[in-house]
Chimera marker file (.cmm) of the C-alpha trace (Angstrom):
<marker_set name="trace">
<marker id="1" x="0.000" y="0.000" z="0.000" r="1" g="1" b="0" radius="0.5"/>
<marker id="2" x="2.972" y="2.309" z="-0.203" r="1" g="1" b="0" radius="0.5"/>
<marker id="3" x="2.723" y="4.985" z="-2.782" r="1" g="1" b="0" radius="0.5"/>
<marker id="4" x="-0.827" y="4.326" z="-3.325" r="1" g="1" b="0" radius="0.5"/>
<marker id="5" x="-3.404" y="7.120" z="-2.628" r="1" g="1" b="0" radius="0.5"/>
<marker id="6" x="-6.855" y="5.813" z="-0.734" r="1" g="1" b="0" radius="0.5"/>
<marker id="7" x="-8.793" y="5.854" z="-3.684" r="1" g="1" b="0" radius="0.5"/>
<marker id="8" x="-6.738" y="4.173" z="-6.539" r="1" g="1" b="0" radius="0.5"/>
<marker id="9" x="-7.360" y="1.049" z="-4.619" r="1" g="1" b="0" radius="0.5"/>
<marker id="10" x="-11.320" y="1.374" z="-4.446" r="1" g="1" b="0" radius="0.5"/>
<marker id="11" x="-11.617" y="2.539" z="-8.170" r="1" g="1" b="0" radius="0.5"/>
<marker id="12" x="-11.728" y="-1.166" z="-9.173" r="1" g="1" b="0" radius="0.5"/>
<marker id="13" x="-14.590" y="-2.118" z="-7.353" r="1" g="1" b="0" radius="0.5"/>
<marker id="14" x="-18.649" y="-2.467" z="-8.515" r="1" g="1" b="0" radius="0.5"/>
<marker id="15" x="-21.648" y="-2.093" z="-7.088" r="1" g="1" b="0" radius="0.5"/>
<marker id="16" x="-23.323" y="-5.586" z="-7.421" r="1" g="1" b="0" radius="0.5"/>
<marker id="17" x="-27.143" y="-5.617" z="-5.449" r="1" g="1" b="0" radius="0.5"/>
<marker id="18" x="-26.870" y="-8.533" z="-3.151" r="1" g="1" b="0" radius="0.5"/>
<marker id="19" x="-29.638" y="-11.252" z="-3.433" r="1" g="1" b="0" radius="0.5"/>
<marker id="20" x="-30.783" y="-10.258" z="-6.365" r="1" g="1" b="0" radius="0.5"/>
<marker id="21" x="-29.861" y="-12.549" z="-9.754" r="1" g="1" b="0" radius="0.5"/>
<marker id="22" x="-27.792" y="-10.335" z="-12.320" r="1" g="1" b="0" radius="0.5"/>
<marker id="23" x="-28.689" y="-10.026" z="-16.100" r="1" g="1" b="0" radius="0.5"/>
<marker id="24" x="-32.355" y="-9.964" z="-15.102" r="1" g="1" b="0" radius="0.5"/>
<marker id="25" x="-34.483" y="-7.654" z="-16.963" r="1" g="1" b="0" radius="0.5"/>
<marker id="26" x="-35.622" y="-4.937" z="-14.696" r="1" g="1" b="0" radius="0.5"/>
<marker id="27" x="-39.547" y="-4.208" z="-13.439" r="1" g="1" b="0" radius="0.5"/>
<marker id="28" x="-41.279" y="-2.145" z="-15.183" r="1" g="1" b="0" radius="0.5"/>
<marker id="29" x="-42.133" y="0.864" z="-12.640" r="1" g="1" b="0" radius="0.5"/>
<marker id="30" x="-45.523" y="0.831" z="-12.032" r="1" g="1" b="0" radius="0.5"/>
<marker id="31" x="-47.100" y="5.234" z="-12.932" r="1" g="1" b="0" radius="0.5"/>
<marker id="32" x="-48.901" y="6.723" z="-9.704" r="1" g="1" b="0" radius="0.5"/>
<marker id="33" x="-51.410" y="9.239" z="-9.674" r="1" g="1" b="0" radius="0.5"/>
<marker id="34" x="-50.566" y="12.580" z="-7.695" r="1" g="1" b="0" radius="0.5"/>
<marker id="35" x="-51.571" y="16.059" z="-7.021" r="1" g="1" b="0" radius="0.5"/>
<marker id="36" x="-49.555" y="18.859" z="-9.182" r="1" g="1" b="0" radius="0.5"/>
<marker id="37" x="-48.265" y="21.643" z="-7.522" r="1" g="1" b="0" radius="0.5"/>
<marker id="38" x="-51.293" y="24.297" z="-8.155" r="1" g="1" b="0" radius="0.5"/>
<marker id="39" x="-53.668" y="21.274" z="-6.751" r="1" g="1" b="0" radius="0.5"/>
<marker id="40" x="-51.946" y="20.962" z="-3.843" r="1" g="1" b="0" radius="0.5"/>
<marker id="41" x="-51.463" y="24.719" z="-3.224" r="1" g="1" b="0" radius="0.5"/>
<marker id="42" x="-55.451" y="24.895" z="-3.530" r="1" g="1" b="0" radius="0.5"/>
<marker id="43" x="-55.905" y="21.847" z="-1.136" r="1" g="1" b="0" radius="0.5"/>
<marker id="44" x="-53.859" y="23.167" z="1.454" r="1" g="1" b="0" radius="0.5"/>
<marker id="45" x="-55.004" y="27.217" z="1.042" r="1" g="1" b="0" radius="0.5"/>
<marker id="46" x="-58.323" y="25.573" z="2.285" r="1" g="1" b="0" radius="0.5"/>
<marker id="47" x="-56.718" y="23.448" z="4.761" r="1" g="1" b="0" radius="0.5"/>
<marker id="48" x="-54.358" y="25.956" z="6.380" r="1" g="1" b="0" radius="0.5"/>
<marker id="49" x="-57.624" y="28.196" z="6.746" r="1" g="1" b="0" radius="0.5"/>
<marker id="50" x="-59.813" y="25.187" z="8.636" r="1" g="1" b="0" radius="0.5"/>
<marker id="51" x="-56.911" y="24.967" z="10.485" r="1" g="1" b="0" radius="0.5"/>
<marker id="52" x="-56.171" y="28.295" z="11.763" r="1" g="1" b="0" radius="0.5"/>
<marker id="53" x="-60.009" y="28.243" z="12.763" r="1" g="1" b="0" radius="0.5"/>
<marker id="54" x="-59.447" y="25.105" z="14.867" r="1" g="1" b="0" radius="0.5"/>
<marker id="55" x="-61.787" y="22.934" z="12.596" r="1" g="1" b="0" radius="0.5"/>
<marker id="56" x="-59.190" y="20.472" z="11.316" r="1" g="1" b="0" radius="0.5"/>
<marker id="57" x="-55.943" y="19.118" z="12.618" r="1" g="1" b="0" radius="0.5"/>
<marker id="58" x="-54.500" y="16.515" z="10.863" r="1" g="1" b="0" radius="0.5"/>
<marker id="59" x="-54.124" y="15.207" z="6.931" r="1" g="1" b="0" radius="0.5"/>
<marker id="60" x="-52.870" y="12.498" z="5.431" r="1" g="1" b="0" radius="0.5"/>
<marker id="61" x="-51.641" y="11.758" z="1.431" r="1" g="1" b="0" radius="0.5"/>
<marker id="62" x="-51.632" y="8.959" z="-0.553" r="1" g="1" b="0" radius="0.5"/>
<marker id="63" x="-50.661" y="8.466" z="-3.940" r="1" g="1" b="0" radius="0.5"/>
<marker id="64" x="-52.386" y="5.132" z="-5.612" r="1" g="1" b="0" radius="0.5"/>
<marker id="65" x="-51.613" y="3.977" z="-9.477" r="1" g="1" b="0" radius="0.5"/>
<marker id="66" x="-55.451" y="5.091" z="-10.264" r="1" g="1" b="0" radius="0.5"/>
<marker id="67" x="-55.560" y="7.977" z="-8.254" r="1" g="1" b="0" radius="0.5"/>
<marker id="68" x="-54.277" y="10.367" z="-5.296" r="1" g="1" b="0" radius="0.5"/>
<marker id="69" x="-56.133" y="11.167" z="-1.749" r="1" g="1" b="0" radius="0.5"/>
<marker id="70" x="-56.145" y="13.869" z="0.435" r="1" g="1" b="0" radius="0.5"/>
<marker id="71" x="-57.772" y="12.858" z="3.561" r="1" g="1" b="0" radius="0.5"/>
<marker id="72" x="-58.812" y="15.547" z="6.188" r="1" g="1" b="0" radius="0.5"/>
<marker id="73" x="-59.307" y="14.627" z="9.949" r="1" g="1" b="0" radius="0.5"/>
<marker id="74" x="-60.585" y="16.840" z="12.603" r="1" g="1" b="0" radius="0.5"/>
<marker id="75" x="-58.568" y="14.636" z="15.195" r="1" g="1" b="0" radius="0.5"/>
<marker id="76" x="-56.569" y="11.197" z="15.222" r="1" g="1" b="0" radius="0.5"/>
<marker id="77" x="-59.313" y="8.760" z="14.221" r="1" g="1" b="0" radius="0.5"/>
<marker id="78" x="-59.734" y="5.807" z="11.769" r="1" g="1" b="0" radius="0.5"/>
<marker id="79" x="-61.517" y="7.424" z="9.570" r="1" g="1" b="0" radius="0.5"/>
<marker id="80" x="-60.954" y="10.966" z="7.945" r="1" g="1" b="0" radius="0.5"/>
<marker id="81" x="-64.025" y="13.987" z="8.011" r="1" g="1" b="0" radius="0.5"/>
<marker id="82" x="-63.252" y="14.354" z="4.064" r="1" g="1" b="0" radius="0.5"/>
<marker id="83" x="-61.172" y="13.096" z="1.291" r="1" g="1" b="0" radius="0.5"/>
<marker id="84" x="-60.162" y="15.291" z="-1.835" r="1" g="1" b="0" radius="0.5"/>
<marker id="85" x="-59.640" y="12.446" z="-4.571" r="1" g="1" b="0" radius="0.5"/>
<marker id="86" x="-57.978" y="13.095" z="-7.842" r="1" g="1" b="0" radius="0.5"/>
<marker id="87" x="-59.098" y="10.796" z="-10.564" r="1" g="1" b="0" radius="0.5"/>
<marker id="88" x="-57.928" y="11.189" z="-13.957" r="1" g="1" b="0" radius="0.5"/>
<marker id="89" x="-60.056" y="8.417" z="-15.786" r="1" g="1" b="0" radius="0.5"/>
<marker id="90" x="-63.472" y="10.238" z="-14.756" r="1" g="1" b="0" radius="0.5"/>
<marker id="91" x="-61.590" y="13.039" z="-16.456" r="1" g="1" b="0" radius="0.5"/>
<marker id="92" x="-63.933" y="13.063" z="-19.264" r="1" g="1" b="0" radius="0.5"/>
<marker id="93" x="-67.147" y="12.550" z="-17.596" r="1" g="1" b="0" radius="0.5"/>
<marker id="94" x="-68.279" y="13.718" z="-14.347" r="1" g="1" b="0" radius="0.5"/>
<marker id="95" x="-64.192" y="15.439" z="-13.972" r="1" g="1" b="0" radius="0.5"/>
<marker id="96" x="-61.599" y="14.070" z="-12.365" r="1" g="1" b="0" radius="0.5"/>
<marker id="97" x="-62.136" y="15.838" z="-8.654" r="1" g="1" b="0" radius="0.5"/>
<marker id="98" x="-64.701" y="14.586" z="-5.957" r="1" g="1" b="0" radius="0.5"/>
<marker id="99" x="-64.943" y="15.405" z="-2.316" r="1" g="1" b="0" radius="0.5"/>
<marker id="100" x="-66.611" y="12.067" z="0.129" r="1" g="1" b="0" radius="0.5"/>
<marker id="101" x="-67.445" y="13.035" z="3.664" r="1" g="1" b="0" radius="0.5"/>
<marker id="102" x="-67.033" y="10.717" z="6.415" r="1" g="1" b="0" radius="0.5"/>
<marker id="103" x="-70.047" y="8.358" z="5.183" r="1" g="1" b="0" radius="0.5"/>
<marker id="104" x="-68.226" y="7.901" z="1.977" r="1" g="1" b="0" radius="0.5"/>
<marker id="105" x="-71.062" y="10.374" z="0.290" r="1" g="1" b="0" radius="0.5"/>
<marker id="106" x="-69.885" y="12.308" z="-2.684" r="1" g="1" b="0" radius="0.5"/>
<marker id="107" x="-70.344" y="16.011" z="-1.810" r="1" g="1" b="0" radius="0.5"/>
<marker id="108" x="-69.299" y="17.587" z="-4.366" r="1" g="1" b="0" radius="0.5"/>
<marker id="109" x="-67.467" y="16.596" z="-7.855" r="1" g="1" b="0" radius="0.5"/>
<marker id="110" x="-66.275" y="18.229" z="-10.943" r="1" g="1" b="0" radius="0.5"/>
<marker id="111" x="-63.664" y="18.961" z="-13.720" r="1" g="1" b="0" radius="0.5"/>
<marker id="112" x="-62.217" y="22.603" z="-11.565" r="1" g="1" b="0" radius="0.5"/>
<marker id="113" x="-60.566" y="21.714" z="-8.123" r="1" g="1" b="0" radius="0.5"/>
<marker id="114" x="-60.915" y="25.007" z="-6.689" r="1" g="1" b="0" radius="0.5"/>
<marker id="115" x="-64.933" y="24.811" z="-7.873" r="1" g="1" b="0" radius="0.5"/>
<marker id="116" x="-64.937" y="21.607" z="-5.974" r="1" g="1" b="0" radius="0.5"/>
<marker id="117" x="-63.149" y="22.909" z="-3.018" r="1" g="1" b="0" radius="0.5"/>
<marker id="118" x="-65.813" y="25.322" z="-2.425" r="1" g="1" b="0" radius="0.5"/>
<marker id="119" x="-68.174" y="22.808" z="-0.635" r="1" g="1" b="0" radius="0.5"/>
<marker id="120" x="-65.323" y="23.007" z="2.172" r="1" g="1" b="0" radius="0.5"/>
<marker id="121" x="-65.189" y="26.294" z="1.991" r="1" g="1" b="0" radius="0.5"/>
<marker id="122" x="-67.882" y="28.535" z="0.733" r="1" g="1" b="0" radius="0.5"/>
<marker id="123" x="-66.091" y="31.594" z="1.546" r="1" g="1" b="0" radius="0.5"/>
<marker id="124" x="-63.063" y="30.398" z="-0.864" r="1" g="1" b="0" radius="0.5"/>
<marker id="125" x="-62.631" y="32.616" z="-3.734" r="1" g="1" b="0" radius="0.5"/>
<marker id="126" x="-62.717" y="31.360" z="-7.052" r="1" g="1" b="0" radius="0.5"/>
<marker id="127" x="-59.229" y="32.481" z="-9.297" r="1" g="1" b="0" radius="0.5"/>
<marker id="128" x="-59.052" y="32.153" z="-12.636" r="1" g="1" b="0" radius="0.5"/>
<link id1="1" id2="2" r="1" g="1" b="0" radius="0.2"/>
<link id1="2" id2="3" r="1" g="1" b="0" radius="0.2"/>
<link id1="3" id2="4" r="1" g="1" b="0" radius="0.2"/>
<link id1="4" id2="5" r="1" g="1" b="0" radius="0.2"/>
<link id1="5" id2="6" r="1" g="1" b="0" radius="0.2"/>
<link id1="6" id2="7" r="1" g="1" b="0" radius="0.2"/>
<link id1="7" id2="8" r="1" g="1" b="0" radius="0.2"/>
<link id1="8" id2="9" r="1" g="1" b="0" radius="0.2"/>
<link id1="9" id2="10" r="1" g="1" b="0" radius="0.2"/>
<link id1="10" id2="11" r="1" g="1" b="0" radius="0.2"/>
<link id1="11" id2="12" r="1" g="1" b="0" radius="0.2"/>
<link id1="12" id2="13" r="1" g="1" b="0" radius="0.2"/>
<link id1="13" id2="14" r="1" g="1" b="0" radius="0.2"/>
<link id1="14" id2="15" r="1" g="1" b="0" radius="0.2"/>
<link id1="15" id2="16" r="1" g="1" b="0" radius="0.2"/>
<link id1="16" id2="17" r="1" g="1" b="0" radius="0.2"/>
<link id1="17" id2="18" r="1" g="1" b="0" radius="0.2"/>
<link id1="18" id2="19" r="1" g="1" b="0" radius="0.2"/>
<link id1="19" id2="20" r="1" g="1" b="0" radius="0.2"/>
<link id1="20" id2="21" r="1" g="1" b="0" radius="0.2"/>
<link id1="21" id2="22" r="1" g="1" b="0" radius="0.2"/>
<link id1="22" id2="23" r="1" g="1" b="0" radius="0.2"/>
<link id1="23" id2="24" r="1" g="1" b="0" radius="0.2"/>
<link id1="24" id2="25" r="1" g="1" b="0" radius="0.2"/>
<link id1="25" id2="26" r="1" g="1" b="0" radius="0.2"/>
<link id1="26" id2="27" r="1" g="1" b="0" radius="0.2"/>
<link id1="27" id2="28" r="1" g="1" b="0" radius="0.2"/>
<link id1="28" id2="29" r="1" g="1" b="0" radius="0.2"/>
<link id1="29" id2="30" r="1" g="1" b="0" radius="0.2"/>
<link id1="30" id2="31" r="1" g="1" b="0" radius="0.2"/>
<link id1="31" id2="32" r="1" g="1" b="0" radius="0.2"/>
<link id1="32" id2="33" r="1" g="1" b="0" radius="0.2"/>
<link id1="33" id2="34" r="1" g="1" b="0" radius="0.2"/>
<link id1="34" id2="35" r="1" g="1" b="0" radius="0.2"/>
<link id1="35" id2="36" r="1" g="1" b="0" radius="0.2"/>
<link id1="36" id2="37" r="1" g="1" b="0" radius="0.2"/>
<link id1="37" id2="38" r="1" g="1" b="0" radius="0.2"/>
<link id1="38" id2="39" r="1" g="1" b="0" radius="0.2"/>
<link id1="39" id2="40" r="1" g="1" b="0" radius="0.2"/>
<link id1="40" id2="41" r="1" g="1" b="0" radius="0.2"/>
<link id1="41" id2="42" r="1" g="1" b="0" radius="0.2"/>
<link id1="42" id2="43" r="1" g="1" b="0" radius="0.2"/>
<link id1="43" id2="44" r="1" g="1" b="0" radius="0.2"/>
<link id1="44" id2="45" r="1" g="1" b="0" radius="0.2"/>
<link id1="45" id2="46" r="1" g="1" b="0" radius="0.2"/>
<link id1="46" id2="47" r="1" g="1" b="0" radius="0.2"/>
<link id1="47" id2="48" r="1" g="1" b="0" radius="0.2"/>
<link id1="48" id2="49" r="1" g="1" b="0" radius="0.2"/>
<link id1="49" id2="50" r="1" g="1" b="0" radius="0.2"/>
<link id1="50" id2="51" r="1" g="1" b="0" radius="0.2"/>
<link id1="51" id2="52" r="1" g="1" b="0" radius="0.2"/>
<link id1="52" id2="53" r="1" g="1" b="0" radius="0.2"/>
<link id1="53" id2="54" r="1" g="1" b="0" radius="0.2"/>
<link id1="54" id2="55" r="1" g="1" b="0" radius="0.2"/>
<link id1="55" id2="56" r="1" g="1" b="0" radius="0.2"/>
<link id1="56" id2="57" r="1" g="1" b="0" radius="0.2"/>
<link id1="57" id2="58" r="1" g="1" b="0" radius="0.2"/>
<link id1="58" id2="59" r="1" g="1" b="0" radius="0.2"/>
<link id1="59" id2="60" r="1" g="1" b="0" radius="0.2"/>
<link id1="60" id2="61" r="1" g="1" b="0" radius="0.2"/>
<link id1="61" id2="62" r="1" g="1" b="0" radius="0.2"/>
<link id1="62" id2="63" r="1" g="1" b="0" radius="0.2"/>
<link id1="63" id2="64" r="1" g="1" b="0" radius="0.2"/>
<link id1="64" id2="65" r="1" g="1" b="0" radius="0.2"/>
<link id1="65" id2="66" r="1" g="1" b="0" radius="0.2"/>
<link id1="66" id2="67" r="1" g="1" b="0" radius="0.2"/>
<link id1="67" id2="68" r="1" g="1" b="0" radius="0.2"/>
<link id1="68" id2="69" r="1" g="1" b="0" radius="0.2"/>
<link id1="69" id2="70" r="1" g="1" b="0" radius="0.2"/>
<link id1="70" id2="71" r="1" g="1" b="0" radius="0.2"/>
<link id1="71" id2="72" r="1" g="1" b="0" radius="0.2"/>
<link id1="72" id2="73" r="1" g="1" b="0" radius="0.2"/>
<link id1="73" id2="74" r="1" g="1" b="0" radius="0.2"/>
<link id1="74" id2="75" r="1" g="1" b="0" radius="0.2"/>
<link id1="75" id2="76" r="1" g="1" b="0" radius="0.2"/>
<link id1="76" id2="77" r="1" g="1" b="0" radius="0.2"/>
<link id1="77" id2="78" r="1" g="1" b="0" radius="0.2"/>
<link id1="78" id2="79" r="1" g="1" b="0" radius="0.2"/>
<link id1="79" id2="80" r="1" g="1" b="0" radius="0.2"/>
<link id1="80" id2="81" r="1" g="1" b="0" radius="0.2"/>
<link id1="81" id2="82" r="1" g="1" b="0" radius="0.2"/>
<link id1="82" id2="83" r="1" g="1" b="0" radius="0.2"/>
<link id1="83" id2="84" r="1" g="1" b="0" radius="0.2"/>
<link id1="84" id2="85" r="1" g="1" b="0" radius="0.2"/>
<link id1="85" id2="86" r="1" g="1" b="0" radius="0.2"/>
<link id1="86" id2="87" r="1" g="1" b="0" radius="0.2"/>
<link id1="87" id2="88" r="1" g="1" b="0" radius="0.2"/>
<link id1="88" id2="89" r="1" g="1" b="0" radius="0.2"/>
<link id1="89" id2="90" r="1" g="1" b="0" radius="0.2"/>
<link id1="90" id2="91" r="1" g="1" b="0" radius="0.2"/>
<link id1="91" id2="92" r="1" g="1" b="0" radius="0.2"/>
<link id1="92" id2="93" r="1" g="1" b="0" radius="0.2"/>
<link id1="93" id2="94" r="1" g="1" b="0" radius="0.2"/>
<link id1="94" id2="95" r="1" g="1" b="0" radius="0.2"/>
<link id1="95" id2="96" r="1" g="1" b="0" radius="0.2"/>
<link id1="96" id2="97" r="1" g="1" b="0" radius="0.2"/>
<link id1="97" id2="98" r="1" g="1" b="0" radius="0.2"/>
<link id1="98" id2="99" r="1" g="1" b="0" radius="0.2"/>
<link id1="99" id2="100" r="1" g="1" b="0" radius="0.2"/>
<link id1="100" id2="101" r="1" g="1" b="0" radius="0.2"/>
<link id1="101" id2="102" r="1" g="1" b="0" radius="0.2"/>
<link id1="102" id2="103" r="1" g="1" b="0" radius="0.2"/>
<link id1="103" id2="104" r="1" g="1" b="0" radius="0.2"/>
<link id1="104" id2="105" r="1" g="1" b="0" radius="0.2"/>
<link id1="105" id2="106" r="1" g="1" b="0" radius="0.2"/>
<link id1="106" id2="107" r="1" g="1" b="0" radius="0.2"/>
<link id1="107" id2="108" r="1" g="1" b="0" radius="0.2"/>
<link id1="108" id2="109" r="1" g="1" b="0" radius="0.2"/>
<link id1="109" id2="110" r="1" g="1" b="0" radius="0.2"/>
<link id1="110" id2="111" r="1" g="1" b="0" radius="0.2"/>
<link id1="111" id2="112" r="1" g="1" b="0" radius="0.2"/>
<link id1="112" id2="113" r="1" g="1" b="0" radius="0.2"/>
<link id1="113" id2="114" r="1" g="1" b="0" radius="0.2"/>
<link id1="114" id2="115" r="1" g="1" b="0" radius="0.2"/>
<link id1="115" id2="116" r="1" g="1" b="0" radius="0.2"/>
<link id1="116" id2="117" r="1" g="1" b="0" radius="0.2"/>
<link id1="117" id2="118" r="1" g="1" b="0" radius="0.2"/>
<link id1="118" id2="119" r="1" g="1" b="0" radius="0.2"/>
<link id1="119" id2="120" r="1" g="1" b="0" radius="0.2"/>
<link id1="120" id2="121" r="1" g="1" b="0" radius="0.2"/>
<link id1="121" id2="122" r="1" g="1" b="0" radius="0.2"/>
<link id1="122" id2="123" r="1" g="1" b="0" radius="0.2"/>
<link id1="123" id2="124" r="1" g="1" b="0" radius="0.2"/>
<link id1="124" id2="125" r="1" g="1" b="0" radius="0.2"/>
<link id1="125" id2="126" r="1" g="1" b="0" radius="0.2"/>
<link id1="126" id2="127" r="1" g="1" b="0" radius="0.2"/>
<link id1="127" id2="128" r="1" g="1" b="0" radius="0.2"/>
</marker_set>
């Protein structure tokens, strides 16, 4: 090892993934659904507001290959006051945004989230 800086002896090495069998073709990775930027600064404009008026306390995200969830909670329990749902196959029809309270009844759906929105908010002004 005399003479020979740290690195020169590590610049020979590979990376090889241990358990898994080399020269296999690799998964395809599966597309997921999820809110864009302007969606989720909509979603949480409303939020922060409930919020700040002590209505709501806690959210939670997820992000499914057929569509994405945001589901409100007015304090930790199983199941969640309202979800905003983002659906991009009922693009076409009814739109791809729908709001389900607590009993899983759709109150409000359409093909403009901040139109939507307003069902949690009526005070919420619409920009265009």
């Amino acid at each position: 090892m005399q003479g020979r800086q740290p690195n020169e002896s590590l610049a020979n090495l590979s990376l090889v993934h241990v358990g898994e069998p080399q020269n296999q073709p690799a998964r395809p990775v599966q597309p997921i659904v999820a809110f864009d930027r302007r969606e989720l600064m909509l979603i949480l404009s409303v939020y922060g507001r409930k919020v700040g008026q002590g209505e709501w306390r806690d959210y939670a995200m997820d992000f499914l290959k057929d569509r994405a969830l945001f589901s409100i909670y007015a304090r930790v329990s199983e199941r969640p006051l309202f979800v905003v749902e983002k659906n991009p196959k009922l693009r076409a029809r009814q739109g791809q945004y729908l709001i389900t309270n607590q009993q899983g009844r759709i109150l409000k759906r359409g093909h403009d989230l901040s139109q939507v929105l307003r069902v949690l908010d009526p005070d919420l002004a619409v920009v265009g």
